[in-house]
PDB file of N, CA, C and O in Angstrom:
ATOM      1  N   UNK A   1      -7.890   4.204  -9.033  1.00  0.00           N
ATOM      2  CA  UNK A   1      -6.855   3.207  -9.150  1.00  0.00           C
ATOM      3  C   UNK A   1      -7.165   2.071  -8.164  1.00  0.00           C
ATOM      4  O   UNK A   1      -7.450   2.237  -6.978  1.00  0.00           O
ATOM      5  N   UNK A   2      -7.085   1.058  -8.719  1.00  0.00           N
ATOM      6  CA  UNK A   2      -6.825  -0.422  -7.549  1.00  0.00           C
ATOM      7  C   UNK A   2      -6.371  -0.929  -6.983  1.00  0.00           C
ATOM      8  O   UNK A   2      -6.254  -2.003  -7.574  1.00  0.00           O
ATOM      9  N   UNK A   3      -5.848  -1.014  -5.938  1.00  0.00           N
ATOM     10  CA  UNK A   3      -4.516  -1.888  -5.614  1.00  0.00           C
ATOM     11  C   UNK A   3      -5.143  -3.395  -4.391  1.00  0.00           C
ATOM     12  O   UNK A   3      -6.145  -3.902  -3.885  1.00  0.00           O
ATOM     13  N   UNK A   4      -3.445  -3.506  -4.508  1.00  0.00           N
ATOM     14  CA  UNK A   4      -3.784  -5.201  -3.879  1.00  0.00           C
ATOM     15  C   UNK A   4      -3.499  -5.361  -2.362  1.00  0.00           C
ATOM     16  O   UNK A   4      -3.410  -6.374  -1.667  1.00  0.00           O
ATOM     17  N   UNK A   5      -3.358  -3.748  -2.004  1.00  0.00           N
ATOM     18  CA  UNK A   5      -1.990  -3.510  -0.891  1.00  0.00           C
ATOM     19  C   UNK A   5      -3.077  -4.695   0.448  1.00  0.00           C
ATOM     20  O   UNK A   5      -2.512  -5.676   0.932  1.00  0.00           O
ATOM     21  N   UNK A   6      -4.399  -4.401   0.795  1.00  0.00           N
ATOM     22  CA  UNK A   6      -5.207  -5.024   1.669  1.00  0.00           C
ATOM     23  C   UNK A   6      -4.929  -6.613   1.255  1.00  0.00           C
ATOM     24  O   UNK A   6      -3.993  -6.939   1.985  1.00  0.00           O
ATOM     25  N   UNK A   7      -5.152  -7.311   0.753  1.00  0.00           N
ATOM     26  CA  UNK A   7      -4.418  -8.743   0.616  1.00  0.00           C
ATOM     27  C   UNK A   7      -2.862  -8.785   0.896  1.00  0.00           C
ATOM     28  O   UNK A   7      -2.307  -9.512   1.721  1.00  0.00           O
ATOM     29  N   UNK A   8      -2.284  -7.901   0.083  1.00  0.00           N
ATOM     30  CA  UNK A   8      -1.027  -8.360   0.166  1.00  0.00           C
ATOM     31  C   UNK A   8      -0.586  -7.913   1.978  1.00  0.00           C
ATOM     32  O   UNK A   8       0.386  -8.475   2.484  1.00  0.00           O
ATOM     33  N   UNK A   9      -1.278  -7.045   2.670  1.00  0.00           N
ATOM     34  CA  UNK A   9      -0.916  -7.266   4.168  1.00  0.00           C
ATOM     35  C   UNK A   9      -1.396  -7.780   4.802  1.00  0.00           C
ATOM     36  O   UNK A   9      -0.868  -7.727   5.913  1.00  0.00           O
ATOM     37  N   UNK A  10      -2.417  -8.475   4.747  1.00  0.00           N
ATOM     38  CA  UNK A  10      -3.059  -9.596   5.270  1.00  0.00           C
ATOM     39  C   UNK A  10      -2.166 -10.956   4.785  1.00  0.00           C
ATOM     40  O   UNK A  10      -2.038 -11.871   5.597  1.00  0.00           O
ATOM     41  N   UNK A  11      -1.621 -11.050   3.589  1.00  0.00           N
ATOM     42  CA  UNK A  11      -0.886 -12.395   3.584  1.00  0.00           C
ATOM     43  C   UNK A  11       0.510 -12.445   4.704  1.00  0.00           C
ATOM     44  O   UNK A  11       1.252 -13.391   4.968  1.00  0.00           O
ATOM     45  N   UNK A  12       0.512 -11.111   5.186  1.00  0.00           N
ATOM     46  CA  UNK A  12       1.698 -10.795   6.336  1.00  0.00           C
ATOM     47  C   UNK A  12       1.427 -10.753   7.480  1.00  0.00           C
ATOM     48  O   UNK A  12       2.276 -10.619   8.360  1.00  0.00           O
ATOM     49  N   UNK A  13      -0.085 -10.883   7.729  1.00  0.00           N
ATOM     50  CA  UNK A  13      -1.175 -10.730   8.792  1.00  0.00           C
ATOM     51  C   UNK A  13      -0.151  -9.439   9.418  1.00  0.00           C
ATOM     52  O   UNK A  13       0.520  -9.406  10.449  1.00  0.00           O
ATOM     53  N   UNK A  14      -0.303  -8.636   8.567  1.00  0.00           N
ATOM     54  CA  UNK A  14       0.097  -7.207   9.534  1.00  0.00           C
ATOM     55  C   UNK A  14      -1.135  -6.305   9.364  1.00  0.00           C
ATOM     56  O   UNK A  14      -1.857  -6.347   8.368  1.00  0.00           O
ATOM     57  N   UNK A  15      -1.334  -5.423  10.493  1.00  0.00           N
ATOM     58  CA  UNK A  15      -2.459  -4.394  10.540  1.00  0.00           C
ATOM     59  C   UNK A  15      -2.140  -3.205  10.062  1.00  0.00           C
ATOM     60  O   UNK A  15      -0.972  -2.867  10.252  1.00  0.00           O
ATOM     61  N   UNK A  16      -3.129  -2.151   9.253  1.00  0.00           N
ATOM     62  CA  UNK A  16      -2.733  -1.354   9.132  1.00  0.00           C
ATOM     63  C   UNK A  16      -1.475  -0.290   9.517  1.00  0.00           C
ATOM     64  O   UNK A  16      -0.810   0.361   8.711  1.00  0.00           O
ATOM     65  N   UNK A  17      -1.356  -0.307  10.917  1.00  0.00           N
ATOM     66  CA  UNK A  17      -0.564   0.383  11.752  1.00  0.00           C
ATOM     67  C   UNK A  17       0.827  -0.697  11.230  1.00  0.00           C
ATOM     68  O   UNK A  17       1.763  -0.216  10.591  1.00  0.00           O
ATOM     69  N   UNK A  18       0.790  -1.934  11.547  1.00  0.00           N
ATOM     70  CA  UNK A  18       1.995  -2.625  10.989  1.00  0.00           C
ATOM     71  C   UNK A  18       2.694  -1.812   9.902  1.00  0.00           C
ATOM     72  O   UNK A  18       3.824  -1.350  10.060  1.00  0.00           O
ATOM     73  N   UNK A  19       1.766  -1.615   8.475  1.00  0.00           N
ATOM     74  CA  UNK A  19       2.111  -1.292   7.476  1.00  0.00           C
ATOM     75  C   UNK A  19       2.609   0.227   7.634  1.00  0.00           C
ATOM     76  O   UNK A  19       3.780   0.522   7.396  1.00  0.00           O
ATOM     77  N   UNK A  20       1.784   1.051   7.994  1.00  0.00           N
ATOM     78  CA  UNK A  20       1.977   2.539   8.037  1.00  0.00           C
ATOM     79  C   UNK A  20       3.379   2.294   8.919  1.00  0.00           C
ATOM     80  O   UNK A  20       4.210   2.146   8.023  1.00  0.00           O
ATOM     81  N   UNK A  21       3.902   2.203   9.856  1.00  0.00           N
ATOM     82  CA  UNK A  21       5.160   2.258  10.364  1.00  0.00           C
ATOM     83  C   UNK A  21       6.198   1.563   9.831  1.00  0.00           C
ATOM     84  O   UNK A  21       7.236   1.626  10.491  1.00  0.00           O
ATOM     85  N   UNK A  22       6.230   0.921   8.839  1.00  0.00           N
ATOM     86  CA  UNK A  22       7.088   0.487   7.675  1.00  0.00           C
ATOM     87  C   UNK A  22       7.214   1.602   6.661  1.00  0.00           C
ATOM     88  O   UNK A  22       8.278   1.959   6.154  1.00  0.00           O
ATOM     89  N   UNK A  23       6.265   2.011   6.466  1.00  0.00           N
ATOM     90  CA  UNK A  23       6.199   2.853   5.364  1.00  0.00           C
ATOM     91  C   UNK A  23       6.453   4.550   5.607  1.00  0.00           C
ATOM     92  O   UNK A  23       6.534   5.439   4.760  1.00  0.00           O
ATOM     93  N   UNK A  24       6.529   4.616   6.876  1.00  0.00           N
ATOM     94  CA  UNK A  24       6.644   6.208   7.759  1.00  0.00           C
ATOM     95  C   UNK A  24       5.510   6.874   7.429  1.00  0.00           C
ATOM     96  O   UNK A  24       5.833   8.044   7.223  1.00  0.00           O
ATOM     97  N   UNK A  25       4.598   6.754   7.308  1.00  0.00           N
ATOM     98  CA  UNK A  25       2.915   7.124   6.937  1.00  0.00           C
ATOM     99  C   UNK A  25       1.974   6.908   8.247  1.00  0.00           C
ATOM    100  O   UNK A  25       2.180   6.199   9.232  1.00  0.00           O
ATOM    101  N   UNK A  26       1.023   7.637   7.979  1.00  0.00           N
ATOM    102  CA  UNK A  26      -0.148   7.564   9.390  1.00  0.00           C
ATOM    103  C   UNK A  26      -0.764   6.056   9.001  1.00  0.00           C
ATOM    104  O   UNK A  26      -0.624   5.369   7.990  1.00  0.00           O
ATOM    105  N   UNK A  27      -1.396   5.873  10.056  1.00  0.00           N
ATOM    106  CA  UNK A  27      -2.792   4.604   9.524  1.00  0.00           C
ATOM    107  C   UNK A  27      -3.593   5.104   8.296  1.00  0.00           C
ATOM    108  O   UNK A  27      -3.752   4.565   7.201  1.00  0.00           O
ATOM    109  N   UNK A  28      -4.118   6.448   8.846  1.00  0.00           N
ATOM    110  CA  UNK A  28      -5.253   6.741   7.698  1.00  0.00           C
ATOM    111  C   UNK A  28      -4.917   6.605   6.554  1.00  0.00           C
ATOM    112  O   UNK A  28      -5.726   6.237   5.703  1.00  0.00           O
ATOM    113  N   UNK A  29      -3.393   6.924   6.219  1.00  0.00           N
ATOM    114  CA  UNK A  29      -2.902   7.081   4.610  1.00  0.00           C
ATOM    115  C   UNK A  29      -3.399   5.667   4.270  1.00  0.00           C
ATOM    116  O   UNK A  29      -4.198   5.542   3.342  1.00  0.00           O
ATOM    117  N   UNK A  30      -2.910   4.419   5.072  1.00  0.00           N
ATOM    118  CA  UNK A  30      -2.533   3.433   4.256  1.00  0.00           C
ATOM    119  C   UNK A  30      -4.502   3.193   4.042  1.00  0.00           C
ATOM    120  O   UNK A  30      -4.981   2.949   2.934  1.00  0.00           O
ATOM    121  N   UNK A  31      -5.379   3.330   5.330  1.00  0.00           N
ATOM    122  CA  UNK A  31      -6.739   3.192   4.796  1.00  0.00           C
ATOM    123  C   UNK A  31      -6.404   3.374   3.734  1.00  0.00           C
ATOM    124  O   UNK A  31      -5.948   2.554   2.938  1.00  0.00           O
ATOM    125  N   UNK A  32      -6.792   5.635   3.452  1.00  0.00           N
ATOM    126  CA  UNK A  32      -7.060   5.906   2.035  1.00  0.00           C
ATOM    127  C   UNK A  32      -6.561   4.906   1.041  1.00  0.00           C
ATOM    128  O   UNK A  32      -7.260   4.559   0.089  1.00  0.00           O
ATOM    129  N   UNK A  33      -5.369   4.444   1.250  1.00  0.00           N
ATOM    130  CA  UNK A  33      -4.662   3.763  -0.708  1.00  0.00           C
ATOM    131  C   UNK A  33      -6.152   2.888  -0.175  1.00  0.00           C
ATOM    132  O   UNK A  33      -7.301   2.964  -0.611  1.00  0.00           O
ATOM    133  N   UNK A  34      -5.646   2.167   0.792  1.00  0.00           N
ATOM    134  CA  UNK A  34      -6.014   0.515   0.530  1.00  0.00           C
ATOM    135  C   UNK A  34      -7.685   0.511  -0.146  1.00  0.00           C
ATOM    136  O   UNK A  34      -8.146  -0.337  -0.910  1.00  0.00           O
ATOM    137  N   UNK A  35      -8.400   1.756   0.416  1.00  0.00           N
ATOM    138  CA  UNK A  35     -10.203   2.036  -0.121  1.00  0.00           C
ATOM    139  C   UNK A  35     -10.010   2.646  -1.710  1.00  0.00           C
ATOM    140  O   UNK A  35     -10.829   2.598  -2.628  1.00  0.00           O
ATOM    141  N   UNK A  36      -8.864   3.137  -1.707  1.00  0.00           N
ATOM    142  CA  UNK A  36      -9.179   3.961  -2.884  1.00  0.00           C
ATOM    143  C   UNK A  36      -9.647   5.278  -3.054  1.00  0.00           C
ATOM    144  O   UNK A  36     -10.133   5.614  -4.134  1.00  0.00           O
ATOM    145  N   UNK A  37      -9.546   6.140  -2.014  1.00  0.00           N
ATOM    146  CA  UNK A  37      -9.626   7.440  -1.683  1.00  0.00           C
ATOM    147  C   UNK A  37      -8.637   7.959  -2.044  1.00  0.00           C
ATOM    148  O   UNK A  37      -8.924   8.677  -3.002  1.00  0.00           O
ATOM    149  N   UNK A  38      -7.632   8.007  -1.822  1.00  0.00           N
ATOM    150  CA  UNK A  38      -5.926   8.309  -1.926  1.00  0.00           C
ATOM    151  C   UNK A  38      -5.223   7.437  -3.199  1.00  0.00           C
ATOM    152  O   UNK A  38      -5.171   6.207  -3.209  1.00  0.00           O
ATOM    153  N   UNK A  39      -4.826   8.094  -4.004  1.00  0.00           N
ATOM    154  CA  UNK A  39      -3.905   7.461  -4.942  1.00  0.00           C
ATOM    155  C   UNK A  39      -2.630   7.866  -4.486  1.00  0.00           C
ATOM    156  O   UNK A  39      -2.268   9.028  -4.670  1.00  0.00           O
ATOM    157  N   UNK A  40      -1.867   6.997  -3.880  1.00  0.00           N
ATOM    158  CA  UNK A  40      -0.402   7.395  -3.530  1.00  0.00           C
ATOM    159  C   UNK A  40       0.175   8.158  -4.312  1.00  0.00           C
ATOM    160  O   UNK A  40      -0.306   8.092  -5.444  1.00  0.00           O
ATOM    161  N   UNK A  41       1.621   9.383  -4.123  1.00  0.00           N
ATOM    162  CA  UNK A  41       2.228   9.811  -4.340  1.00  0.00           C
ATOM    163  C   UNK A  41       3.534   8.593  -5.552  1.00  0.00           C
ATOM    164  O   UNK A  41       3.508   7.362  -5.564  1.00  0.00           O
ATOM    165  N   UNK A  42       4.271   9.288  -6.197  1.00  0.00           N
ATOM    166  CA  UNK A  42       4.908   8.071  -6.564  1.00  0.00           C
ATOM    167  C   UNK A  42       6.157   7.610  -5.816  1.00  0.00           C
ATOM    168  O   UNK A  42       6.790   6.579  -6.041  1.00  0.00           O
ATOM    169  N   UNK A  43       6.462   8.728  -4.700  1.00  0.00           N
ATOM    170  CA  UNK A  43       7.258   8.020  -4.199  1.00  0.00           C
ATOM    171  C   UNK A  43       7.203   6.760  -2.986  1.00  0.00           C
ATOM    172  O   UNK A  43       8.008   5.862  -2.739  1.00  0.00           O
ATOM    173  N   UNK A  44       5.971   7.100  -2.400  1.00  0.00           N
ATOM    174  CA  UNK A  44       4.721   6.011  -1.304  1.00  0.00           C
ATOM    175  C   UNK A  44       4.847   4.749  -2.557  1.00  0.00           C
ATOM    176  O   UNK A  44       5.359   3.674  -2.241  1.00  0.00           O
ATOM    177  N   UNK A  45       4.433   4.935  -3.722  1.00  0.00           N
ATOM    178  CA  UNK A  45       4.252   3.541  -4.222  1.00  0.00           C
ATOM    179  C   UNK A  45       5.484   2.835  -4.471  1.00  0.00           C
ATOM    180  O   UNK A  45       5.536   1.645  -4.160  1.00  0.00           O
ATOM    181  N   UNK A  46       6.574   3.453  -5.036  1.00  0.00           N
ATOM    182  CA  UNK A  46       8.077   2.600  -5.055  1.00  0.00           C
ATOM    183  C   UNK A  46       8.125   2.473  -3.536  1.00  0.00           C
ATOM    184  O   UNK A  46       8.687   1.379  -3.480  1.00  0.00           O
ATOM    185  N   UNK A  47       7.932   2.819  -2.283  1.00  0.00           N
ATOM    186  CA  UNK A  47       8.179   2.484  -0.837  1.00  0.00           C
ATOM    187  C   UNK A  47       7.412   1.090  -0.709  1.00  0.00           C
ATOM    188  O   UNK A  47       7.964   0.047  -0.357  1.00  0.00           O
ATOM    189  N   UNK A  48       6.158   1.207  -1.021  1.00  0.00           N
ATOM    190  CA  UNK A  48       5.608   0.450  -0.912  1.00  0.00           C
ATOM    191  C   UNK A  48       5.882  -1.202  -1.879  1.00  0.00           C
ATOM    192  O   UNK A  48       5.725  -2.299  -1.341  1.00  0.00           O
ATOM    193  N   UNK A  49       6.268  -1.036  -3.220  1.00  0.00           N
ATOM    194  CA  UNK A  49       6.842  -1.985  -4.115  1.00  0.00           C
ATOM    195  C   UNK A  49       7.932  -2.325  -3.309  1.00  0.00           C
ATOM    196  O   UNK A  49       8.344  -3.484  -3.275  1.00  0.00           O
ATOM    197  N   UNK A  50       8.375  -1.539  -2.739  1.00  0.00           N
ATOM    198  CA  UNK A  50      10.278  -1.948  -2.382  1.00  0.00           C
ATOM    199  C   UNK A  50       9.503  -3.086  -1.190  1.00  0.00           C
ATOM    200  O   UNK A  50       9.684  -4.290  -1.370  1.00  0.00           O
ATOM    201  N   UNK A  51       8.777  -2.683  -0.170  1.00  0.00           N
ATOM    202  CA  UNK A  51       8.058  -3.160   1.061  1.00  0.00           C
ATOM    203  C   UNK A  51       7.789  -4.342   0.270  1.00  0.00           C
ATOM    204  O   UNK A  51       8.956  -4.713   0.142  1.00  0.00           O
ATOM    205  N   UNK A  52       7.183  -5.109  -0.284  1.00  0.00           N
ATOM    206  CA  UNK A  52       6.615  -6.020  -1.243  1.00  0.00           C
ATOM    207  C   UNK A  52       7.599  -6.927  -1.633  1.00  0.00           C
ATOM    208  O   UNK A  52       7.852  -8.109  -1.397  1.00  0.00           O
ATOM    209  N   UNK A  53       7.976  -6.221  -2.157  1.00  0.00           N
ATOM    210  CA  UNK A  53       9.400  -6.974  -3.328  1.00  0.00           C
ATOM    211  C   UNK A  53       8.744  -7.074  -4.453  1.00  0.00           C
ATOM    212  O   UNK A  53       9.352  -7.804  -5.234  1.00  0.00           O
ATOM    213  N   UNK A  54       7.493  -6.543  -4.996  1.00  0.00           N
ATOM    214  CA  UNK A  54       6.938  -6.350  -6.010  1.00  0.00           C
ATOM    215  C   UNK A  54       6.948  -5.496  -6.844  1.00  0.00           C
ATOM    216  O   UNK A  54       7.203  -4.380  -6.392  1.00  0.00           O
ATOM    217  N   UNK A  55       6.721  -5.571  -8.208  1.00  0.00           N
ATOM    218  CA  UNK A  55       6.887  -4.240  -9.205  1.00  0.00           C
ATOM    219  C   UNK A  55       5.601  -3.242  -8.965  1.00  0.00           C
ATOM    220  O   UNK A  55       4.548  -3.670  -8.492  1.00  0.00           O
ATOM    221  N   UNK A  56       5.746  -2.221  -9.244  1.00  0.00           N
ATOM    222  CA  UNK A  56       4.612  -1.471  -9.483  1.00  0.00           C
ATOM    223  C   UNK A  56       3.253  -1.497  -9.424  1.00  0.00           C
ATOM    224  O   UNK A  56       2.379  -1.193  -8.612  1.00  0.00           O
ATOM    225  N   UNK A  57       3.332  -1.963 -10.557  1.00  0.00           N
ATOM    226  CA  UNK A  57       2.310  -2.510 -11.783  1.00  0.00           C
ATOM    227  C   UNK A  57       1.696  -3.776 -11.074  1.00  0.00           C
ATOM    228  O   UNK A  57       0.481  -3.934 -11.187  1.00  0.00           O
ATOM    229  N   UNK A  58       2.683  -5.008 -10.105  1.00  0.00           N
ATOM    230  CA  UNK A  58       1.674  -6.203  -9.301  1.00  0.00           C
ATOM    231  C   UNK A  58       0.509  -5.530  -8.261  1.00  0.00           C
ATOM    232  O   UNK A  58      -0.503  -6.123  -7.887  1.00  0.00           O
ATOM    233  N   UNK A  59       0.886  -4.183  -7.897  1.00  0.00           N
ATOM    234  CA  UNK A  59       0.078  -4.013  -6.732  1.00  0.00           C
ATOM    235  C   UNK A  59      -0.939  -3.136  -7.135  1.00  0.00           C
ATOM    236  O   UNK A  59      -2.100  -3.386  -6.808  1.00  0.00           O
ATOM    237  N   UNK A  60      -0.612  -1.944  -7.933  1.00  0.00           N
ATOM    238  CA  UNK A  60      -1.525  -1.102  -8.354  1.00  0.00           C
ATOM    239  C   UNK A  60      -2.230  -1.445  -9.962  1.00  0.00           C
ATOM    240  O   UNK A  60      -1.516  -2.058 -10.755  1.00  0.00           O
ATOM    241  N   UNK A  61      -3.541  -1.056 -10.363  1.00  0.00           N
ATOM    242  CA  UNK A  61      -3.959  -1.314 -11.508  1.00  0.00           C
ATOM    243  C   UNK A  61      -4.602   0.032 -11.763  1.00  0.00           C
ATOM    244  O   UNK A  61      -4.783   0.848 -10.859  1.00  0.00           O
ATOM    245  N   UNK A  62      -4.915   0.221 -12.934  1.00  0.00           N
ATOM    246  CA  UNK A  62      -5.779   1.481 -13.324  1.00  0.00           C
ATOM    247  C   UNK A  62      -7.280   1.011 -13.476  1.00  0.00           C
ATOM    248  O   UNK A  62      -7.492  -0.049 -14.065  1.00  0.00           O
ATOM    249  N   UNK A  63      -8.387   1.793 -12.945  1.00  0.00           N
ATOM    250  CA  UNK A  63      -9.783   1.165 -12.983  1.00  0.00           C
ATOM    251  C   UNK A  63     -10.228   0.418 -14.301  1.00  0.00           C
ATOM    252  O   UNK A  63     -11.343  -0.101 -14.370  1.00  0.00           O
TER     253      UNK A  63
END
């Protein structure tokens, strides 16, 4: 799966750690999504959409 999450926290200039403590997640998690190792859970990705203000579907894509 793809996502946009590495741009879209850089347009917040927040660092990983920024993000993971928004999200109640370690650093590494947000690595894994952001490389693509980790396909979030579905409830991490509505956390993460809600975090955004984006739908779903803007942040994540299927390969």
């Amino acid at each position: 799966m793809k996502n946009r999450l590495k741009v879209l926290r850089a347009e917040r200039d927040w660092s990983q750690q920024d993000l993971a403590e928004r999200l109640g997640v370690s650093r590494q998690s947000v690595n894994a999504v952001e490389t693509g190792k980790y396909d979030p859970s579905l409830p991490l990705a509505f956390r993460i959409a809600d975090l955004f203000e984006l739908p779903i579907e803007a942040i994540f894509q299927r390969d």
